[in-house]
C-alpha positions in Angstrom: -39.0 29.9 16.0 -38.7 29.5 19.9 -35.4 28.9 21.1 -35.5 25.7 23.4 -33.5 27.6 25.9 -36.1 30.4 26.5 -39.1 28.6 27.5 -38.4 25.1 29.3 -41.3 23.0 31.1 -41.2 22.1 34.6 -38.6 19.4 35.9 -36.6 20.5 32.9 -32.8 21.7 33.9 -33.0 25.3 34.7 -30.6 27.5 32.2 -27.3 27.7 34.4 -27.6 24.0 34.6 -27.7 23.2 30.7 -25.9 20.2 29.6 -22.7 20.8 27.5 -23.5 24.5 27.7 -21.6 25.8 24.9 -23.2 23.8 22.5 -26.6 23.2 23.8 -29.0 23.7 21.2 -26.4 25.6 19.1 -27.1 23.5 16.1 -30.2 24.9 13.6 -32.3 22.5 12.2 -34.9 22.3 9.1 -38.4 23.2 10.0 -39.8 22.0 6.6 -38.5 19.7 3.7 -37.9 16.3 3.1 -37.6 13.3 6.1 -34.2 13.1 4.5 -33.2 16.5 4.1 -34.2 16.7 8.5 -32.8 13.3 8.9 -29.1 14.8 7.8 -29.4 17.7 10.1 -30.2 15.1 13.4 -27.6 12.7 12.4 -24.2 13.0 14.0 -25.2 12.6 18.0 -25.5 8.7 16.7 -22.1 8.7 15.7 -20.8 10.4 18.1 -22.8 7.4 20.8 -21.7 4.8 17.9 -17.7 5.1 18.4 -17.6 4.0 22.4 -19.5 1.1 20.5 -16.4 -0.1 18.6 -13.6 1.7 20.9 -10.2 -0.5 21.3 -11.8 -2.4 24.1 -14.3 -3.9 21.3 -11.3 -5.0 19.1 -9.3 -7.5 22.0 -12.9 -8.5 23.3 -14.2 -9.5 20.3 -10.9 -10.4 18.2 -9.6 -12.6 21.0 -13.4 -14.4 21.5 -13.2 -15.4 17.9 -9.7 -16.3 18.2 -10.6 -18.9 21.5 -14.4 -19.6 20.7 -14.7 -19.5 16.6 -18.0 -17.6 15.4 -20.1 -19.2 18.9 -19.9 -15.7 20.4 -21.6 -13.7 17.6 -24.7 -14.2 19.2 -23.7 -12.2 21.9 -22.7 -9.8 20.1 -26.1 -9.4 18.1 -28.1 -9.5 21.1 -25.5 -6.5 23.1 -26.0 -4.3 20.1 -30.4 -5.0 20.1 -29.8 -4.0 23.9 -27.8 -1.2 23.3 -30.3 0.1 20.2 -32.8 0.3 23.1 -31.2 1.7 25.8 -29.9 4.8 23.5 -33.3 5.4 22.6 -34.3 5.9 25.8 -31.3 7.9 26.7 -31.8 10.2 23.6 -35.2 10.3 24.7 -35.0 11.5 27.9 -32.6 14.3 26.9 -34.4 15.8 24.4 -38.2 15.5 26.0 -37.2 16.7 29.8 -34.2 18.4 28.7 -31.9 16.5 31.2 -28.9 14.5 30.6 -29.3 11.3 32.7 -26.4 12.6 35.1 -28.4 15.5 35.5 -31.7 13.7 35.9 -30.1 10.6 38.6 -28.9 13.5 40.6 -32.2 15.3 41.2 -33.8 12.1 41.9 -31.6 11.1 44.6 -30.0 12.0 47.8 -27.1 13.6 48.2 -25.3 10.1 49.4 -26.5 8.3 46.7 -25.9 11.0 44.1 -22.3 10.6 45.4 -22.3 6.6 45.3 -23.7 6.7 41.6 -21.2 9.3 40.2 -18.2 7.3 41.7 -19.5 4.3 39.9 -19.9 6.4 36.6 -16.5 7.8 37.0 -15.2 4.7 37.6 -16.8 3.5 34.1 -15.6 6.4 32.6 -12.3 5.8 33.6 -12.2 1.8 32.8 -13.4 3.3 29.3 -11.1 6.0 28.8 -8.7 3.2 29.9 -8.9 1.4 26.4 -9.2 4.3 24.6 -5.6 5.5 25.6 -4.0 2.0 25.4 -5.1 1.8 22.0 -4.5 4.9 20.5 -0.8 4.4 22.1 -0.2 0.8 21.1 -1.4 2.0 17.4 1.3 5.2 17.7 3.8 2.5 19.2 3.3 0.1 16.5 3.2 2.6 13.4 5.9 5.1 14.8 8.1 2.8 16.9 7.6 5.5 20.0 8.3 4.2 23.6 5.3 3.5 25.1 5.2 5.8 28.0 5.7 9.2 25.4 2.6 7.2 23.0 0.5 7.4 26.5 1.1 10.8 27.2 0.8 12.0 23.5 -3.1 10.8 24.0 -3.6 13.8 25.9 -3.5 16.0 23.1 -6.4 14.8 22.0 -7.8 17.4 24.7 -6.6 20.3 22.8 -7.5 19.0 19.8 -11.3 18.5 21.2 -10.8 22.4 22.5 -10.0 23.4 19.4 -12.4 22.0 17.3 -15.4 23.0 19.4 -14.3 26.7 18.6 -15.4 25.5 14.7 -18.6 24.3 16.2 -20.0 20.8 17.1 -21.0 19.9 13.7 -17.5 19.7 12.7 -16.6 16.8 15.4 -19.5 15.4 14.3 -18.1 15.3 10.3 -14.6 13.9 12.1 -16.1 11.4 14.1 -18.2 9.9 10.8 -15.1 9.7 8.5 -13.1 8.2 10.9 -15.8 5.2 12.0 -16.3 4.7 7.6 -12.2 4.4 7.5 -12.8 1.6 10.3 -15.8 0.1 8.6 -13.5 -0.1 5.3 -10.6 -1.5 6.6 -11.6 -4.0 8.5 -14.4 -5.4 5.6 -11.3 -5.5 3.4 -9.6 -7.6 5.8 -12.1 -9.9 6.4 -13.1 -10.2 2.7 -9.4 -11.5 2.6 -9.8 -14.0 5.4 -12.5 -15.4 3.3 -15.0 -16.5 6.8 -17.0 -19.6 7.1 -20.2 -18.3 6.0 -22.1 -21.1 7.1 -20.4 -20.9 10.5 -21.1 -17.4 11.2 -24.9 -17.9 10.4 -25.0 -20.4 13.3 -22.8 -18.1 15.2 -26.1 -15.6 15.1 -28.3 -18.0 15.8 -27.0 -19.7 19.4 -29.4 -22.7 18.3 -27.7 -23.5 15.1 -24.3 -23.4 16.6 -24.0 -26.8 16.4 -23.1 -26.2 13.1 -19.7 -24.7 13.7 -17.8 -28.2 14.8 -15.0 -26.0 16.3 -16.3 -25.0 18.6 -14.3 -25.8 21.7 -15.9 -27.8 24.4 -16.2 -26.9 28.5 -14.3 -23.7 29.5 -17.6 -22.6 30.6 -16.6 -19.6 32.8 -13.4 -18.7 30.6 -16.2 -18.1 27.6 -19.1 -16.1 30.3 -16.4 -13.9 31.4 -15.1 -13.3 27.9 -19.1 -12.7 26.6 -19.3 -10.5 29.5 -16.5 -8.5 28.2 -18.1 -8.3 25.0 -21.7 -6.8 26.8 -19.2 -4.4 28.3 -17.4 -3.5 25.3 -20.2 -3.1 23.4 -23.1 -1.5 26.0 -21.2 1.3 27.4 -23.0 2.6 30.6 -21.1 6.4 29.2 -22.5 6.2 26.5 -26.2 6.3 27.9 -24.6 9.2 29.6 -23.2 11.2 26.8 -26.5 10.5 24.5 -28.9 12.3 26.9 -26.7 15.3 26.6 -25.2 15.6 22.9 -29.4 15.3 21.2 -30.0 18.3 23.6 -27.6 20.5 20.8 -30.6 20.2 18.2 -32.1 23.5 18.5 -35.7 22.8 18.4 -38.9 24.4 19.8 -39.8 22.4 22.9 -43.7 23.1 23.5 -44.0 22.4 20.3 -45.3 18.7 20.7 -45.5 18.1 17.0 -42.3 18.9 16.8 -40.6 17.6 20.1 -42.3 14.3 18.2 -40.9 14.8 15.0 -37.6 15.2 16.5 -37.5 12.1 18.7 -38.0 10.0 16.1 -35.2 11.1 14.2 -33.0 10.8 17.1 -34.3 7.3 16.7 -33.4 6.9 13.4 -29.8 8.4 13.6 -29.0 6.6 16.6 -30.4 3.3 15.0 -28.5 3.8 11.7 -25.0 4.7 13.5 -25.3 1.3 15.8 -25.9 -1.0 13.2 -22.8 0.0 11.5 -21.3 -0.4 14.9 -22.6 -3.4 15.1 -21.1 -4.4 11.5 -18.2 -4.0 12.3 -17.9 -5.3 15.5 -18.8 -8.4 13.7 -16.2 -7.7 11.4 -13.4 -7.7 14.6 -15.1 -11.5 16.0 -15.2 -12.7 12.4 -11.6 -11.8 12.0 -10.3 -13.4 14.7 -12.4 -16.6 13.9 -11.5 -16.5 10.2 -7.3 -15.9 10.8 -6.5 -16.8 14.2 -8.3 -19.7 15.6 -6.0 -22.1 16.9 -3.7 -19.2 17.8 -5.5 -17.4 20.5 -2.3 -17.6 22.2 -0.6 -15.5 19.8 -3.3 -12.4 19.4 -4.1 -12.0 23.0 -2.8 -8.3 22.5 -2.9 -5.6 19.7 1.2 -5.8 19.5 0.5 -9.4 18.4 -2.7 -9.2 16.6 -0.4 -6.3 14.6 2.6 -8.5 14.1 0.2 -12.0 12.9 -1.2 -10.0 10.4 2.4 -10.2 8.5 2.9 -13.6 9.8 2.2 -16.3 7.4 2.2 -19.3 10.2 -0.9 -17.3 11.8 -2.9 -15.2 9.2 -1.3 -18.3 6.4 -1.7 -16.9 2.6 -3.0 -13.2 3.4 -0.3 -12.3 5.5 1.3 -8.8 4.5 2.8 -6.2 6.3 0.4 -4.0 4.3 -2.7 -5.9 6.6 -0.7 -5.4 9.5 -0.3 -1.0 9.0 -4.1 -1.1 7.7 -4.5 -2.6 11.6 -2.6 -0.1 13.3 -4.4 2.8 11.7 -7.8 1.4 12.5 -6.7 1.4 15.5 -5.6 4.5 15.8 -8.9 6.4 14.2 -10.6 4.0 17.0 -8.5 5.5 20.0 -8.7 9.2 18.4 -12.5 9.1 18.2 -13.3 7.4 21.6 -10.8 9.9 23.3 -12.8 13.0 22.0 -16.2 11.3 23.0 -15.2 9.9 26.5 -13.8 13.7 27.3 -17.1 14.7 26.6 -19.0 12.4 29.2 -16.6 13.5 31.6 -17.9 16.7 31.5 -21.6 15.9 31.2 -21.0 13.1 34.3 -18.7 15.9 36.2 -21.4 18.5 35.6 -24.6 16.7 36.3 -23.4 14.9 39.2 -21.2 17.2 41.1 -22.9 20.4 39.7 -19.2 22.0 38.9 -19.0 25.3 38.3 -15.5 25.6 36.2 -14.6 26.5 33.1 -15.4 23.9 30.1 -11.7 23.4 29.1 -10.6 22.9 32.8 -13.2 20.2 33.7 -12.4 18.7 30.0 -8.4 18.9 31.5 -9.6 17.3 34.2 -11.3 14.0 33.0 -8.5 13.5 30.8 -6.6 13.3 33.8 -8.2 10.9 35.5 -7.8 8.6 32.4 -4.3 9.0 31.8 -3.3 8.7 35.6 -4.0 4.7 35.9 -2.7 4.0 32.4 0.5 6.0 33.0 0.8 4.1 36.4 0.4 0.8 34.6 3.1 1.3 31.9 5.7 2.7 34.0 4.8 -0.3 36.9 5.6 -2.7 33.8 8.1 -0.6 31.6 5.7 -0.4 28.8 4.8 -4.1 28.9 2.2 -4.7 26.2 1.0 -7.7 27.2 0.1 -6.1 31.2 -1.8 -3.2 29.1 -4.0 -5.8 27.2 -4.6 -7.2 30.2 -5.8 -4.1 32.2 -7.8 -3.8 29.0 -9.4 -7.3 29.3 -10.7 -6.6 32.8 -11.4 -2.7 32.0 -14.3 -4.0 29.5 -15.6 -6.5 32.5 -15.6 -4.0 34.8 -18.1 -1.9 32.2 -20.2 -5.1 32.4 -20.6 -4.6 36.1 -21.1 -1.2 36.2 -23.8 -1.0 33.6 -26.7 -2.2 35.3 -26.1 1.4 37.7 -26.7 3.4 34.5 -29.5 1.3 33.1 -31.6 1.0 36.4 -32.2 4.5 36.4 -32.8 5.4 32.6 -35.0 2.6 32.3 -36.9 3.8 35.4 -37.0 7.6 34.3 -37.9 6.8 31.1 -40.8 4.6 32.1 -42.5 6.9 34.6 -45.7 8.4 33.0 -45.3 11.5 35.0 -42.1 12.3 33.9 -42.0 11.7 30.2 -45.8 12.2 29.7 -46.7 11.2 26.6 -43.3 9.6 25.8 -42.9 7.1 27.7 -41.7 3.8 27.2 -43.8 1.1 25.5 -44.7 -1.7 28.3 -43.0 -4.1 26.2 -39.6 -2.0 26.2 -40.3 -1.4 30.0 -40.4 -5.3 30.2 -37.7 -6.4 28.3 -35.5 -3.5 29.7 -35.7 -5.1 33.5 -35.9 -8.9 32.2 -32.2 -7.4 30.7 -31.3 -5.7 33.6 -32.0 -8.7 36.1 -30.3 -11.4 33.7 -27.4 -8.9 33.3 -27.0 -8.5 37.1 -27.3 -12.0 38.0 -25.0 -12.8 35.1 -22.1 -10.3 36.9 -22.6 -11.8 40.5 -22.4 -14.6 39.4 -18.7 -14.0 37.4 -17.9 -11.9 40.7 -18.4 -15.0 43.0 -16.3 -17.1 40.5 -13.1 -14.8 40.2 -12.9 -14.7 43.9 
């Protein structure tokens, strides 16, 4: 078997440039056997991408937009999660054919001032994302522990040393963490909304925008209250990291590169991992919009945070017959496997984003320190600004998962041109009909952001 490492094409990222270096291509997979028995050994980068798709900013996005908006917004939420199928296949796809994680690739393929502009923008995205993550994996530590807020924040950070440590058992093993704690999610929150008993006819029309009209509460006018709130819900759902953070985590499947059967093979169960993992993502995002529409329409006023979502889950004005403090801790510790397993996966990007873009040369746990920082230093600013206010938090939240919105576009104009360009990807190159629909996305999602930009200010 040739190591991928030994032998790598041209264009592909010399060896002292690898991405996540200590576990590129450390993980060994099946040469021969069943599609299953190979499909098992790719699956876990999916899961690992699938998480920022159902991080805390997901849950106030999607809760609150079926709280104001009924099931009217599921559409959106479909249509984010088709887009976001997409765009990780390209990612994945670009990382494992040229060997390149997309920071790596964007900085090779531009100037040095432009290199510079697009990592500040990433960062930035990074940040706004690593901003939810935090606030709620220390609201669900306030609410289940009764902790101050400020010592909930800064207890996030060991999540760092719990990523260092675990990569010392290998990458597999965050892999196994990261799946049980997105099925203890998808568990949880089906059992709460088999309680809420949904409209099922309602959230049929909520998938299909044209039969809407059969969900008669839907609220009239609030127009741009309902494109910034879908907005937030393209932003909590198609992460520009995550595009990031797929490119690099496929490239720890150790297989033999000029091996075109193979390198073929191999793409298409990244495919099928990554395709898998998102449409449980996508379940249970549902799950969050359903939840709200099923329990607290009519009282968007009174879930607009997680303290309050928390606390109407035992309240039998709001959540009526199903309320139960039992609900209400079943909440919290969603929410806490939710903020546990974005943390570990936004510290990664950090380092991929870091790396590729600025070509740091520093030891793994001091650049993983070092994102970590960045993400704690607004969120600790915030909660001592407001004393721990939960309502501010939710709010930094809200416009966190818009902000996402507007940075996307800077992640998916270059993956989509990368992995469209015949002399880079050779043989695997986008379809022209994913070429197409990528930019016909890209343009509607960029005229969709100026447009929410011009009515803010």
């Amino acid at each position: 078997m040739t190591n991928s490492n030994a032998a790598r094409p041209a264009g592909a990222a010399n060896v002292e440039e690898k991405s996540l270096g200590d576990v590129n291509g450390s993980i060994e997979v099946p040469k021969t056997g069943s599609f299953w028995r190979k499909l098992i050994a790719f699956s876990g980068p999916g899961a690992l991408v699938a998480v920022g798709y159902m991080d805390p900013g997901n849950w106030v996005t999607s809760v609150s937009g079926g709280a104001q908006y009924h099931y009217s917004l599921l559409s959106i939420v479909l249509l984010s999660s088709l887009v976001a199928m997409m765009l990780q296949y390209m990612a994945g796809k670009l990382g494992m054919v040229k060997q390149q994680d997309l920071a790596q690739a964007t900085r090779k393929h531009t100037n040095k001032v432009g290199g510079i502009i697009l990592w500040v923008i990433t960062e930035l995205a990074l940040m706004a994302t690593d901003i939810a993550e935090v606030i709620g994996g220390a609201i669900a530590l306030h609410l289940l522990f009764g902790w101050s807020m400020i010592a909930s924040v800064l207890t996030t950070a060991l999540d760092v040393i719990l990523l260092l440590g675990l990569m010392k058992f290998g990458f597999r093993k965050i892999e196994a963490i990261v799946m049980t704690l997105i099925l203890t999610i998808l568990v949880i929150f089906g059992y709460l909304v088999a309680l809420s008993n949904p409209n099922l006819v309602a959230i049929f029309g909520g998938y299909l925008p044209a039969l809407q009209t059969l969900d008669t509460h839907i609220p009239q006018g609030a127009s741009s209250s309902q494109l910034t709130m879908a907005l937030g819900i393209v932003g909590a759902t198609v992460m520009p990291h995550n595009l990031y953070l797929h490119s690099s985590i496929v490239q720890t499947r150790n297989i033999d590169h000029e091996n075109k059967s193979e390198l073929r093979e191999s793409v298409k169960l990244m495919a099928w991992d990554s395709t898998i993992q998102l449409s449980l993502a996508f379940v249970i995002n549902s799950l969050l919009l359903v939840l709200g529409a099923a329990l607290f329409f009519g009282h968007a006023d009174s879930v607009g945070t997680f303290g309050n979502m928390y606390r109407a889950l035992s309240d039998s004005t709001i959540a009526g017959a199903v309320a139960s403090p039992i609900l209400s801790t079943l909440f919290a510790v969603a929410l806490l496997a939710s903020g546990q397993n974005s943390t570990i996966t936004g510290t990664l990007t950090g380092e991929v984003i870091m790396s590729g873009f600025l070509h740091l040369k520093m030891p793994m746990w001091a650049q993983r320190i070092l994102t970590r920082g960045f993400a704690l230093a607004p969120v600790v600013t915030f909660t001592l600004l407001y004393g721990g206010s939960e309502a501010k938090l939710d709010e930094l939240l809200i416009f966190s998962q818009v902000f996402l919105s507007v940075a996307l576009p800077f992640s998916m104009a270059p993956l989509i041109y990368f992995t469209s360009s015949k002399k880079m990807m050779g043989e695997f190159v986008n379809a022209k009909w994913m070429t197409i629909i990528g930019w016909i996305v890209f343009t509607v999602l960029t005229y969709l952001n100026i447009k929410l930009i011009i009515g803010i200010f």
